[in-house]
C-alpha positions as CSV (number, residue, x, y, z in Angstrom):
1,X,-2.3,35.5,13.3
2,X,0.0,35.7,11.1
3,X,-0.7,36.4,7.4
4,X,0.7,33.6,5.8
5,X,-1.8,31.3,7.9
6,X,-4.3,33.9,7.5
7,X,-4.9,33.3,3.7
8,X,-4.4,29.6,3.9
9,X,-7.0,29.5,6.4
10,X,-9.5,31.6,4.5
11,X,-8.6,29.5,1.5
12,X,-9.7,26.2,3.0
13,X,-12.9,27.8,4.1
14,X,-13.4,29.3,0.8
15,X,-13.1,25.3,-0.8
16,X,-15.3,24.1,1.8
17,X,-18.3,26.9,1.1
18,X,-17.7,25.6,-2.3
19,X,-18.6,22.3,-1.5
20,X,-21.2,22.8,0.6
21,X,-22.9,25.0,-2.1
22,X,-22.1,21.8,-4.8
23,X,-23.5,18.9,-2.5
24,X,-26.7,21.2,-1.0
25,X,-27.4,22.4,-4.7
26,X,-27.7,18.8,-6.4
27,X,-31.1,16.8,-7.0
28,X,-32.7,14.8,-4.4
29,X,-31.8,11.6,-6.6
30,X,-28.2,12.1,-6.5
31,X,-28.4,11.7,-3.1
32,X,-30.2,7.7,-3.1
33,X,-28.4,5.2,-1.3
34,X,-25.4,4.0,-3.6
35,X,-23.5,0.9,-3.4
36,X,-19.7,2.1,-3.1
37,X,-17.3,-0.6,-2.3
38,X,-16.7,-3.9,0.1
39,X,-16.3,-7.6,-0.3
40,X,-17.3,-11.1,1.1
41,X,-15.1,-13.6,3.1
42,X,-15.6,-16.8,5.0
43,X,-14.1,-18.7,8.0
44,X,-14.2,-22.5,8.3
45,X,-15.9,-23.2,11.7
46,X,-15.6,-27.3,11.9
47,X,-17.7,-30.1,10.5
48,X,-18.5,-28.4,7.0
49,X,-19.6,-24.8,8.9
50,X,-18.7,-22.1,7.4
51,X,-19.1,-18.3,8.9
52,X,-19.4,-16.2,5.6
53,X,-19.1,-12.1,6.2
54,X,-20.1,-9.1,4.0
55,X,-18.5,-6.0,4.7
56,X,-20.0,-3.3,2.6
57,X,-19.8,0.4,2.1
58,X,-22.1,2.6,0.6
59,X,-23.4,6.6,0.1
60,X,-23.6,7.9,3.3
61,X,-26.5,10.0,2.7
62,X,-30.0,8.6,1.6
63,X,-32.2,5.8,3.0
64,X,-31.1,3.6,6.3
65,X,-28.9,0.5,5.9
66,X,-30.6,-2.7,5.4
67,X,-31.2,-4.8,8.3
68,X,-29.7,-8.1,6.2
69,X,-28.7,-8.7,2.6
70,X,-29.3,-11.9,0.7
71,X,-25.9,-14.4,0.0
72,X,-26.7,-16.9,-2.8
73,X,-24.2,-20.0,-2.6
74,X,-23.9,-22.0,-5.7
75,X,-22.2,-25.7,-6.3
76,X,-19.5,-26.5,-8.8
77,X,-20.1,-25.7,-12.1
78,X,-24.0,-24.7,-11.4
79,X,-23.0,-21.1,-11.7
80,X,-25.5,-18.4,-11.2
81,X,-28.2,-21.2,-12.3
82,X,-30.0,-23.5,-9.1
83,X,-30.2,-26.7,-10.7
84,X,-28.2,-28.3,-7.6
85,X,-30.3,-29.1,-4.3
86,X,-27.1,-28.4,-2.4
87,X,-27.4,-24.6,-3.8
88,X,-29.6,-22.2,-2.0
89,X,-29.7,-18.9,-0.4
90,X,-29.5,-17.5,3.1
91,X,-30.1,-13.9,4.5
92,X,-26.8,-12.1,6.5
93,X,-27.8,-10.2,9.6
94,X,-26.6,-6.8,10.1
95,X,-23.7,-7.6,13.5
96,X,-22.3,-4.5,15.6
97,X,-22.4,-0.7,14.9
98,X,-22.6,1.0,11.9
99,X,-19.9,3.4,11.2
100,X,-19.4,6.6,9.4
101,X,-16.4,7.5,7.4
102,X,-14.0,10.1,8.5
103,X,-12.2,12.1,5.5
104,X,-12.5,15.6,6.2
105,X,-10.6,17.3,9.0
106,X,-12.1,18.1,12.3
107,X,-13.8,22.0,11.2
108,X,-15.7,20.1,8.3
109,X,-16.4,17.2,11.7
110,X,-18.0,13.4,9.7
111,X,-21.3,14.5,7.5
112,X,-24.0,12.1,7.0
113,X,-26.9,12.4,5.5
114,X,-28.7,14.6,2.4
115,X,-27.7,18.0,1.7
116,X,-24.4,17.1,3.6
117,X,-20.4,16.7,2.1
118,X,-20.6,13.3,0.6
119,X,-19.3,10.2,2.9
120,X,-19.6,6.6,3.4
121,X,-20.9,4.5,5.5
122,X,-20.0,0.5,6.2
123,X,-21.8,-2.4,7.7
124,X,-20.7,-5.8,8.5
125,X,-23.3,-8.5,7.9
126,X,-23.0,-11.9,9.1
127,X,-24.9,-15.3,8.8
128,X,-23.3,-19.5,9.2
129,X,-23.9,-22.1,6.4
130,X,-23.1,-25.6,5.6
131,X,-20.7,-26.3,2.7
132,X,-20.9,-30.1,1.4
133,X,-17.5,-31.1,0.3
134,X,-17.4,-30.1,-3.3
135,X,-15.0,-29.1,-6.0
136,X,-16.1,-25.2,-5.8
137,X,-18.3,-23.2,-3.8
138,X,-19.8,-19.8,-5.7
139,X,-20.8,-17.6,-2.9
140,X,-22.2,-13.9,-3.9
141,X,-23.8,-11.0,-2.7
142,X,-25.8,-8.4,-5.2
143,X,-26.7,-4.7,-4.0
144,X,-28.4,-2.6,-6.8
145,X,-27.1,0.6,-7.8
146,X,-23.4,1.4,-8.1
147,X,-22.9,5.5,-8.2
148,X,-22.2,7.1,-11.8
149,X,-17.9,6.1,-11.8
150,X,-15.7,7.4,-14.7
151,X,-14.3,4.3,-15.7
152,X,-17.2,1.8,-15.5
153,X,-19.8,2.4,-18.8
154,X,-23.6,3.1,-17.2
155,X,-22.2,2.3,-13.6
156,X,-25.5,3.6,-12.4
157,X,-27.8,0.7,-13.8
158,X,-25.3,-1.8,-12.8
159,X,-25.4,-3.7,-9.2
160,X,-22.6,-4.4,-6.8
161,X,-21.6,-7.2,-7.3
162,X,-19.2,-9.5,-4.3
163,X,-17.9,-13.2,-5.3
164,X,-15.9,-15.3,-3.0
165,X,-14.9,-18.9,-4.3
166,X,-14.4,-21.6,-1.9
167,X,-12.5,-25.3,-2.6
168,X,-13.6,-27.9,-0.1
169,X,-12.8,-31.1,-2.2
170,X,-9.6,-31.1,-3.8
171,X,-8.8,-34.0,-5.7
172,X,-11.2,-35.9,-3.9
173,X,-9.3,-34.7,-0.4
174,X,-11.6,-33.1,1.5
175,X,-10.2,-29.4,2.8
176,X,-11.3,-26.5,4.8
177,X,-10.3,-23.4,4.3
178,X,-10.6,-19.5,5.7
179,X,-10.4,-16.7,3.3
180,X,-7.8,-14.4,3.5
181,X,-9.5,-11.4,5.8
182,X,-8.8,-7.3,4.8
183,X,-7.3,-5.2,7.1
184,X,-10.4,-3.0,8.5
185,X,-7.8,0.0,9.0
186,X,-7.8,0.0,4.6
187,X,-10.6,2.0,4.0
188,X,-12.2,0.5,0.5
189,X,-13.4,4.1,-0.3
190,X,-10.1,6.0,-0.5
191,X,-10.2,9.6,-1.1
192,X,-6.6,10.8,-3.2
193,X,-4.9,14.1,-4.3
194,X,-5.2,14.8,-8.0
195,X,-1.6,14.9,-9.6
196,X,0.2,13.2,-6.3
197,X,2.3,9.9,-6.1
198,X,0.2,7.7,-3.7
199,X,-0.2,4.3,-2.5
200,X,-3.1,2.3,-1.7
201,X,-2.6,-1.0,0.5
202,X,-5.6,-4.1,0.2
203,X,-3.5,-6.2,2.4
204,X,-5.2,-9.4,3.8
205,X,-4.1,-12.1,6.8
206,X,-4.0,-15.7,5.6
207,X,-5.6,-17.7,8.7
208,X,-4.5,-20.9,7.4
209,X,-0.7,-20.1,6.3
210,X,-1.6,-20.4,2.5
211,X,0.6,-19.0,-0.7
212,X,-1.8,-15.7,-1.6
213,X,-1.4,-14.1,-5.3
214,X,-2.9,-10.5,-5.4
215,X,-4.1,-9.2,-8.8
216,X,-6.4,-6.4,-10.0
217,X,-9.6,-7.9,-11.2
218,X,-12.9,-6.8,-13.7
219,X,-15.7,-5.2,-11.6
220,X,-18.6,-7.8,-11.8
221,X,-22.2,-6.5,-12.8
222,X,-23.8,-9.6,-12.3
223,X,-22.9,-13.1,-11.5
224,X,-19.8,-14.2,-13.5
225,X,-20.6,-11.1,-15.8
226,X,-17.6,-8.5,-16.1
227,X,-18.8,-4.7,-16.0
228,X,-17.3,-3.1,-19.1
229,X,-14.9,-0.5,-19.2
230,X,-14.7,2.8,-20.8
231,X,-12.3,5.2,-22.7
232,X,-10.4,7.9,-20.5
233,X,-9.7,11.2,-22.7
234,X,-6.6,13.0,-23.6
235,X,-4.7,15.5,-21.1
236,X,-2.0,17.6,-20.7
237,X,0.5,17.5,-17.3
238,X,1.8,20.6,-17.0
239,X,2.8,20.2,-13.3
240,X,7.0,19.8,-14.6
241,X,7.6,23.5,-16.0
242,X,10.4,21.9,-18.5
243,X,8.5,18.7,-19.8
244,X,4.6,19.1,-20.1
245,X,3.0,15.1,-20.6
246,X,0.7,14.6,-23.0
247,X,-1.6,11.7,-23.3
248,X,-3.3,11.0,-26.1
249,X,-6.4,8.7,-24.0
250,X,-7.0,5.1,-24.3
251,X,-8.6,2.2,-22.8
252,X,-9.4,1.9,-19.3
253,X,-9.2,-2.1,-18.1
254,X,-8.4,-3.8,-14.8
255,X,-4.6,-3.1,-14.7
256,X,-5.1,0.6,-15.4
257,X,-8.3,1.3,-13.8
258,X,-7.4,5.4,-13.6
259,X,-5.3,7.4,-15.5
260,X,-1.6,7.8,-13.9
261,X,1.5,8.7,-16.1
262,X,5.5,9.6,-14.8
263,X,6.3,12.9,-14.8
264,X,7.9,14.2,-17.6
265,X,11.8,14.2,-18.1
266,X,12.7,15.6,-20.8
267,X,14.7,19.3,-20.3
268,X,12.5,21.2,-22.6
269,X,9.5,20.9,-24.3
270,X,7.1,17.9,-24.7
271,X,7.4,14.0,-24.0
272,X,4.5,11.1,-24.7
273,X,3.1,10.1,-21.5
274,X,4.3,6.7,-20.2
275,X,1.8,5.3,-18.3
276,X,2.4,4.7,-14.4
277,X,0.3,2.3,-12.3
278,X,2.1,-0.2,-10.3
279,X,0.7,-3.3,-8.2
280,X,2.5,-4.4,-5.9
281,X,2.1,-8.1,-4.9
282,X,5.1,-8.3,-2.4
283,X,3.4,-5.1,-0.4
284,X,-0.1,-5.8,-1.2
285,X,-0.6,-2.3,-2.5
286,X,-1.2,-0.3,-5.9
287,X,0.9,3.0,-6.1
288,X,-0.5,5.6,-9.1
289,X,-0.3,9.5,-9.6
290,X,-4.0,10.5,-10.6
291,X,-3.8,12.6,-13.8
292,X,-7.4,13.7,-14.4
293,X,-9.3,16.0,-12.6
294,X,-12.7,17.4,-13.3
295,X,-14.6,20.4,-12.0
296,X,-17.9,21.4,-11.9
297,X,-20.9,21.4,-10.1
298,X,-23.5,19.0,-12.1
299,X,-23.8,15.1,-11.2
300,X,-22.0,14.1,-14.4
301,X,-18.8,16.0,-13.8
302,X,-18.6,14.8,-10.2
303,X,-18.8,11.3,-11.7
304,X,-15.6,12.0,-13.6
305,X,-13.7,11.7,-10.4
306,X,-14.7,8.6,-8.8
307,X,-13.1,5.1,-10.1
308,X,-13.8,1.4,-9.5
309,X,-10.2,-0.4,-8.3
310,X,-10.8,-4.0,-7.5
311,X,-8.5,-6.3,-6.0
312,X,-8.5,-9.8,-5.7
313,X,-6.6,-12.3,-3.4
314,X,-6.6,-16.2,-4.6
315,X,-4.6,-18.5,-2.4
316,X,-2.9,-21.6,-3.0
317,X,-2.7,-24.6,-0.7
318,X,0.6,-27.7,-1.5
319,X,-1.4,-31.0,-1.1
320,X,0.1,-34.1,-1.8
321,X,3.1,-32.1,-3.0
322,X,1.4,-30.0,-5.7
323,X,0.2,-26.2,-5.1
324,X,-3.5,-26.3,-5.5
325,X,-6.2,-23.4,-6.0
326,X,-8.1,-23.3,-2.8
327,X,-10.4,-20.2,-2.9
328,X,-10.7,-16.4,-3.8
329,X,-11.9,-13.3,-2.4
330,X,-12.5,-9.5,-4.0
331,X,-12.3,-6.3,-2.6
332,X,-14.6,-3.4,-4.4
333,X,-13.1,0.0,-4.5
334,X,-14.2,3.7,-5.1
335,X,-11.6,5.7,-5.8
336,X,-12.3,9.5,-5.3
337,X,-9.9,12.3,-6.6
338,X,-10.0,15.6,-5.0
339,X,-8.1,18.6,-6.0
340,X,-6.0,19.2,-3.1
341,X,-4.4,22.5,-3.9
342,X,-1.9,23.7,-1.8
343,X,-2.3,20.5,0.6
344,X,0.3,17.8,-0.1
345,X,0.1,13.9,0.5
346,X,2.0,12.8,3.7
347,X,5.8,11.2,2.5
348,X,6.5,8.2,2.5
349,X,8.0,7.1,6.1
350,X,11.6,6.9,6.3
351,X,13.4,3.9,7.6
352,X,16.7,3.7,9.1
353,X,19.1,1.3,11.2
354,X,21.8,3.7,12.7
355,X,24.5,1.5,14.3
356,X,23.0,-1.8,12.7
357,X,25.0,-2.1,9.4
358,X,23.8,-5.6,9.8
359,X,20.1,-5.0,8.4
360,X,19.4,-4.0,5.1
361,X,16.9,-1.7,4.2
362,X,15.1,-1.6,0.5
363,X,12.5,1.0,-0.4
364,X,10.1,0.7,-3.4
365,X,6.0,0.5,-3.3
366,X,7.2,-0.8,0.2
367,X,9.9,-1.2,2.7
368,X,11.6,-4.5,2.8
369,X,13.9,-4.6,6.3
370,X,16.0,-7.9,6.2
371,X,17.4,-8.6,9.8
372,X,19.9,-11.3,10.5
373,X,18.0,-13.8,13.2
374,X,19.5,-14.0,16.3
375,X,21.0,-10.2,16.0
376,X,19.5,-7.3,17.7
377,X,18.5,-4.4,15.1
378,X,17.0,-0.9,16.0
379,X,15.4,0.9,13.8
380,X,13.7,4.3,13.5
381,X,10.4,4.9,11.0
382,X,10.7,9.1,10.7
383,X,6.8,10.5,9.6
384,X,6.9,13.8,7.5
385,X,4.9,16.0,5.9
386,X,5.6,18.1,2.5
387,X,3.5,21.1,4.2
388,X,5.2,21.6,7.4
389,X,2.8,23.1,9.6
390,X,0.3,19.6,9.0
391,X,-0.1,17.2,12.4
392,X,0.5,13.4,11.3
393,X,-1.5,10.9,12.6
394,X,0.1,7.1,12.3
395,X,-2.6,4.2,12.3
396,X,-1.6,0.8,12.2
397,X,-3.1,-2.5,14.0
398,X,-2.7,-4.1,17.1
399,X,0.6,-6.6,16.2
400,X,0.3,-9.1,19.0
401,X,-3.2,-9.2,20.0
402,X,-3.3,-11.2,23.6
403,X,-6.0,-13.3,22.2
404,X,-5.2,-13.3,18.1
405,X,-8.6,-14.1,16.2
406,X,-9.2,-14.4,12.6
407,X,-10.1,-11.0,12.4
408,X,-7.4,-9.5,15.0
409,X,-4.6,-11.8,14.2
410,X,-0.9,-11.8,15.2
411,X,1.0,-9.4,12.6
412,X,4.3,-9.2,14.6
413,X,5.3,-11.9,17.6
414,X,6.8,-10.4,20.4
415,X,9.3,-12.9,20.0
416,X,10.4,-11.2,17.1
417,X,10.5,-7.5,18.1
418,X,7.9,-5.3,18.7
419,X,6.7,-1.4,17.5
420,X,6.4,1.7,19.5
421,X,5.2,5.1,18.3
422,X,6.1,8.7,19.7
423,X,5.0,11.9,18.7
424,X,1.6,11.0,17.3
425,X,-0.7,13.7,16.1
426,X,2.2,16.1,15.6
427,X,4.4,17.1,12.8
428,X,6.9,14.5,13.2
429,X,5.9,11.2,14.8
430,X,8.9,8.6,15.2
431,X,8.3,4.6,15.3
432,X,10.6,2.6,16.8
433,X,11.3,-1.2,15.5
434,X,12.9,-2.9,17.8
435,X,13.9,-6.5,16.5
436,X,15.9,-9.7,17.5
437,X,14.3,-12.4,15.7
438,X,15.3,-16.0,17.3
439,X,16.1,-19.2,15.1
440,X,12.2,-20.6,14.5
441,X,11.4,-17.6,12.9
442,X,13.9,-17.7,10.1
443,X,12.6,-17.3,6.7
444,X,9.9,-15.4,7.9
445,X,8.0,-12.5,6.8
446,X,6.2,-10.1,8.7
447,X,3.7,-7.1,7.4
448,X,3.3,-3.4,9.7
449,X,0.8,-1.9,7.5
450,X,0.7,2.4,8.5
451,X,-1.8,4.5,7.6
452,X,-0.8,8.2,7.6
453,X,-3.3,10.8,7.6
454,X,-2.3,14.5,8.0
455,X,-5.4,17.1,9.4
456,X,-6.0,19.5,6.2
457,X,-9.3,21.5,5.3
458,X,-11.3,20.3,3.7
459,X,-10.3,17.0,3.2
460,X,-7.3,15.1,4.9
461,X,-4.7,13.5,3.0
462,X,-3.3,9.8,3.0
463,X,-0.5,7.9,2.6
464,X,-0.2,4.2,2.9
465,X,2.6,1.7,3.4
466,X,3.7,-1.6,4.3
467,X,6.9,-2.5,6.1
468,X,8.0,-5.9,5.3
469,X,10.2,-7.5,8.0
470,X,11.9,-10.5,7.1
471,X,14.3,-12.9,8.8
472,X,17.5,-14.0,7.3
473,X,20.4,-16.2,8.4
474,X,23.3,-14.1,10.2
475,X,26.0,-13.7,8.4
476,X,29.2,-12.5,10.1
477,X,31.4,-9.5,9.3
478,X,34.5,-10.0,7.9
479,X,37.5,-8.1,9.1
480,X,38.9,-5.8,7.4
481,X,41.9,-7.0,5.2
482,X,44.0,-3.8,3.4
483,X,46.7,-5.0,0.7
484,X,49.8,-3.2,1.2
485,X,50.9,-2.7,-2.4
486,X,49.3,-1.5,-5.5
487,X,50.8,-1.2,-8.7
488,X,48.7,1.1,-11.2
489,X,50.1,0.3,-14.7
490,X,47.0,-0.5,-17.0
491,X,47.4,-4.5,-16.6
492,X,44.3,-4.9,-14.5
493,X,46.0,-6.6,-12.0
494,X,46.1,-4.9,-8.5
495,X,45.5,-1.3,-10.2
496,X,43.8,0.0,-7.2
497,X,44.1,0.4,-3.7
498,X,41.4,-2.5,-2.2
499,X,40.2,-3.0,0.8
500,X,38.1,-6.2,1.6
501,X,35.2,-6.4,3.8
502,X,34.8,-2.6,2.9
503,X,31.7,-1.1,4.7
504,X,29.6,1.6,2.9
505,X,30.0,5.0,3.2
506,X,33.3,4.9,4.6
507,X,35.6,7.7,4.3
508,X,39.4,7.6,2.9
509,X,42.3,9.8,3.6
510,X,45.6,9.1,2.2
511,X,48.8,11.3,3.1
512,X,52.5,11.2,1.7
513,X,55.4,10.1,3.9
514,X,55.7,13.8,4.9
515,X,51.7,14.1,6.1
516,X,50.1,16.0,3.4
517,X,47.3,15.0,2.7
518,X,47.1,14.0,-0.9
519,X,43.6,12.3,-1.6
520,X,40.3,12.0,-0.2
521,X,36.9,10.0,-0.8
522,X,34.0,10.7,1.4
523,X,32.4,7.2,0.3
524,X,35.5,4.9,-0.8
525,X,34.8,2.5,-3.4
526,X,37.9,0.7,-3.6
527,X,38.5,3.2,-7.0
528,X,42.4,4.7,-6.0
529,X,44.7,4.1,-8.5
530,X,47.4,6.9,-7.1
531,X,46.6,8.9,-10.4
532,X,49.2,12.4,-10.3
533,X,51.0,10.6,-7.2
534,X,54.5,9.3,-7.5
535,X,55.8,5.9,-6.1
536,X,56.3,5.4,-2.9
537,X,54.8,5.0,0.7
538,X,51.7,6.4,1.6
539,X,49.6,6.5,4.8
540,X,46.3,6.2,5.5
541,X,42.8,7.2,7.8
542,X,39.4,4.6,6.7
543,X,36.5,6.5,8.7
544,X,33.8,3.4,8.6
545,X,30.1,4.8,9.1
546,X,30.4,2.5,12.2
547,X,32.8,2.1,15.0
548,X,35.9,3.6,14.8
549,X,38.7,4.5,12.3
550,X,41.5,2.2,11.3
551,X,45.0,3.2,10.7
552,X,47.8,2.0,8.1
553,X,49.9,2.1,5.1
554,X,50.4,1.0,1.6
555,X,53.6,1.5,-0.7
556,X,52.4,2.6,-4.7
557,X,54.5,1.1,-6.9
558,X,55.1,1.6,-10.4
């Protein structure tokens, strides 16, 4: 073996005695069942029937799940009173298996229960209802005892707390409506690498075709009652040897839920951290470097890493010609940092379009890929890893499910295109997109949410990331059109050698009337003004980055 792998190997066992030593060590309360993350939905069944859905995740360790959890549904403008006959309360039934989480790479295998690594669990609970036509349904779900967080003040006497808001009269038009549903794949108890740019994805389906705004919300305590937020302290980022951060602490609130700051850019000594945690409502996602870490083996300390993120998702419905508020859901998060040492989060996939110049490719908290409709685009999605040696694995769902339901639906028609993956659970998986959108589908968007997960001890890392493929009209290419005389003399009028219809990263040479070669651009911008070169004819070789090169000339006059 060689020695290199050697050390890293007794490394990760040395971090994983550690842990076991921390989680068998602590008291026998720390390990009670805990409340850790989830949300509510519903889905209009006909005639007023609604089937409403909790999905909730909690401590993996401690008593059994319950069997069924209690879903109060108030009327409009009753709130968490009962004055209203039409209000009441129903019990959701535990439906299907109940699954454990799997964070931790296969020597540490999926813990579960006391004494253990800690881990999550998640239930799905189910139950049907009828909802009179009214201007707003409450619907909630309350599960004691949230674990100690750092960002939420006394977390641990606070409940769970899950609203959904339904609209089924609307102006006196009567409307039904589904929730938008989470992607199961988007675990709501996301485990991230201390000091490490990564994104988080709460994407949801709309059913019904609705406009859906996504912002980050107050966690609720109780029914309309906001949990308050805490104070973060003071750190110091000395990860950039020329620029350490500083940041002085502040406020935590629902936009900044844990502490995430650039990295320093100065050249030399100190900068002010500028504080670095972006939502992204086109991707659905939140992208944030964590910036505090906190060791130690005692409860409290433990606390210090874990944060509440929640998301909420309110969609908008045009009736009668005006965009209405229809409904809301929330998604719960617990946010755990680890210090991942050595280990490094997976990069962010690469997407290209080699021999397509026709789609355009943008890269932010997502990947937007605009392809003309009607054209035929290829494109590759290349999976990386900072530490070489890791295995990738690519998750994402099933895009055209043969029988789409609310909870499977159809993410990407085959009409459109279609994704194919190679080289899973190596070091360099490959996707390929293949697209060729017709005419009905113009305007479109469509969402491939990937979930990469690499196989470190103890724990795995994850990215996350949305590719965004939208439909636009086809524009054709213009020919190449090359004016045959330039005159550089200060007037701004033809100064430079232009060529229109000029395709990126094409390459220039221009040679004298005797072939020497006399200038060169390996990316031409249309910028030759025949500085240091003398009147006269001049030949020359465009290289586009597609198909092949085109010949001419051009006389420089001055």
């Amino acid at each position: 073996m060689p020695r290199r792998i050697a050390q890293k190997l007794q490394l990760h066992l040395a971090v994983l005695l550690l842990l076991l030593t921390v989680f068998s060590g602590l008291p026998r309360r720390a390990r009670a069942s805990h409340a850790q993350g989830g949300q509510l939905t519903y889905q209009a069944l006909g005639n007023n029937q609604y089937r409403v859905s909790c999905q909730f995740f909690r401590d993996c360790s401690g008593e059994p799940l319950n069997k069924d959890l209690r879903l109060y549904y108030r009327a409009s403008g009753t709130g968490c009173a009962d004055p209203d006959p039409r209000s009441g309360d129903i019990l959701l039934t535990r439906v299907g298996d109940v699954t454990t989480g799997n964070p931790y790479c296969s020597a540490v295998g999926t813990p579960c229960g006391s004494r253990l690594l800690t881990n999550f669990q998640t239930a799905r609970y189910e139950a049907t209802l009828t909802l009179a036509p009214d201007a707003e349904w409450l619907l909630y779900v309350t599960i004691p005892q949230r674990p100690a967080v750092a960002n939420v003040d006394d977390a641990e006497s606070r409940p769970l707390h899950f609203e959904a808001r339904l609209r089924t009269l609307v102006n006196g038009e009567t409307v039904e409506n589904t929730s938008p549903q989470f992607l199961t794949q988007d675990t709501p108890v996301p485990f991230v690498c201390w000091r490490q740019l990564t994104t988080l994805t709460f994407s949801a389906t709309e059913p019904d075709g609705d406009s859906l705004v996504y912002t980050l919300a107050d966690p609720l305590a109780v029914c309309d009652g906001p949990a308050p937020w805490t104070r973060y302290p003071g750190s110091v980022d000395n990860t950039n040897p020329q620029c350490q951060v500083i940041d002085p602490g502040g406020a935590y609130s629902a936009t900044f839920p844990i502490p995430s700051f650039a990295r320093g850019t100065c050249t030399s000594g100190s900068a002010l951290a500028a504080p670095d945690f972006r939502i992204n409502d086109f991707g659905r996602s939140v992208t944030f470097r964590p910036a505090l870490y906190t060791p130690g083996l005692d409860i409290g300390q433990q606390a210090q890493n874990k944060y509440v993120l929640v998301a909420q998702v309110s969609e908008y419905r045009q009736l009668r010609g005006k965009w209405e508020f229809i409904g809301s859901v929330r998604r719960d998060m617990l946010v755990v940092v680890l210090d991942c040492e050595a280990n490094q989060v997976p990069n962010v996939p690469l997407v290209t379009a080699p021999g397509f110049p026709a789609a355009r490719i943008f890269n932010t908290d997502s990947t937007l890929i605009e392809v003309p409709v009607g054209q035929l685009t290829e494109a590759q999605v290349a999976f990386t890893d900072p530490n070489s040696a890791d295995l990738l694995t690519v998750a994402y769902p099933e895009l055209d499910p043969a029988q789409p339901t609310v909870e499977n639906p159809e993410l990407l028609p085959a009409q459109v295109g279609n994704f194919a993956l190679a080289g899973n659970q190596t070091a360099q998986p490959l996707g390929k997109l293949r697209l060729q959108p017709p005419a009905a589908y113009l305007g479109k968007s469509f969402r491939i949410p990937l979930r990469i997960e690499d196989n470190a001890c103890p724990a795995k890392a994850v990215q996350n990331r949305v590719l965004v493929v939208k439909v636009v009209p086809y524009v054709a290419p213009r020919p190449l059109q090359t004016y045959n005389v330039f005159s550089p003399n200060g007037d701004n009028i033809n100064d430079a050698f232009v060529i229109d219809a000029l395709p990126p990263g094409s390459g220039l040479r221009v040679y004298n009337r005797w072939g020497r070669l006399v200038q060169e651009f390996a990316d031409y911008r249309n910028n030759w003004k025949g500085e240091k070169n003398p009147a006269g004819l001049y030949y020359f070789i465009l290289t586009p980055a597609v198909g092949a090169p085109v010949k001419g000339w051009v006389e420089l006059v001055r």
